[in-house]
C-alpha positions in Angstrom: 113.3 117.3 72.7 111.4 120.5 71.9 113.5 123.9 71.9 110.5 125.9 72.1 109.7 128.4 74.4 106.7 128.9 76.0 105.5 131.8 77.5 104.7 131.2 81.4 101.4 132.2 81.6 100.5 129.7 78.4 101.8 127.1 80.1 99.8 127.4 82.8 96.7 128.0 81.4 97.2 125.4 78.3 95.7 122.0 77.9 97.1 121.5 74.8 101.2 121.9 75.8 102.6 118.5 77.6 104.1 119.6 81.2 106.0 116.5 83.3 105.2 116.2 86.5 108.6 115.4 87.6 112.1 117.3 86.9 114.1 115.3 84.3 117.5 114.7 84.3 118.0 113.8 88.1 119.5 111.6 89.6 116.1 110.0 90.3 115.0 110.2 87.0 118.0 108.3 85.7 117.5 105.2 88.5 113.5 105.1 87.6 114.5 104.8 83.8 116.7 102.2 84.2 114.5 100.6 86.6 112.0 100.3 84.2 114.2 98.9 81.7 115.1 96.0 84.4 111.0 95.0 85.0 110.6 95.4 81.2 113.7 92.7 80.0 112.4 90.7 83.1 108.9 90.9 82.0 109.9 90.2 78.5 111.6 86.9 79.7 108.4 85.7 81.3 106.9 82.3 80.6 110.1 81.6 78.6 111.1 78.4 80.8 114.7 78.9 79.3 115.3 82.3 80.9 113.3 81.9 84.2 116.1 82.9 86.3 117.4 86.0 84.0 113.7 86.8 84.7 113.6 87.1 88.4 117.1 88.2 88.5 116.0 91.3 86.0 113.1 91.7 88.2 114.8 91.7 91.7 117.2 94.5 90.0 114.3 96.7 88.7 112.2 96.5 91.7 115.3 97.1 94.1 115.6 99.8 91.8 112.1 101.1 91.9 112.4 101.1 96.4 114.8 103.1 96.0 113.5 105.9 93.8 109.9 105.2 96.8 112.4 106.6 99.3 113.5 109.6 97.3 110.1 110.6 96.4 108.8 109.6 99.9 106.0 108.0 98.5 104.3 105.3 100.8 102.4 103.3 98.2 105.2 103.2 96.0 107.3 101.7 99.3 105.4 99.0 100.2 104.7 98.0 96.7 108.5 97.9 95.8 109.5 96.6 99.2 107.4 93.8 99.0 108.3 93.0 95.4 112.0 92.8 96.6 111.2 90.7 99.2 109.7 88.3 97.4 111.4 88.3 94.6 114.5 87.6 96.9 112.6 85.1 98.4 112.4 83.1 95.1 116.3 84.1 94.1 116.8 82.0 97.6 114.6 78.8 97.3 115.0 78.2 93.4 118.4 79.2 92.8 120.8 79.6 95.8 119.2 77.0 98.6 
């Protein structure tokens, strides 16, 4: 993390200096990161016959994740992706492993 200080006109005006768009360190910021690490070790597990369940299990918990960072953002695309992911993902928790 950088300690430099910028003055607020240079950051503004500068295409060279990296500016987030979102704030860090919020409670939102924290669930998105470990909602990413979720996909990512479900993602990793993919095709691997062995870990198929760890795989929708990881997913399920990344993408439940991922909704609810949609409805703190109130972002509509990001909604019905995620809530469509969970729900399917469920889905398949239910008819491979539960039912």
């Amino acid at each position: 993390m950088s300690t430099q200080k910028f003055d607020p006109k240079e950051l503004k005006n500068s295409k060279r200096i990296y500016k987030s768009a979102t704030p860090k360190y919020t409670v939102d910021w924290y669930i998105k990161w470990v909602a990413s690490i979720f996909v990512l070790g479900g993602i990793s597990m993919r095709g691997i016959p062995q870990f198929a369940m760890y795989d929708i299990v990881f997913s399920f918990i990344g993408v439940s994740l991922w909704l609810i960072v949609s409805f703190l953002w109130k972002d509509r695309a990001l909604i019905v992706l995620n809530a469509a992911g969970v729900v399917l993902l469920f889905r398949t928790l239910l008819m491979e492993y539960i039912l």
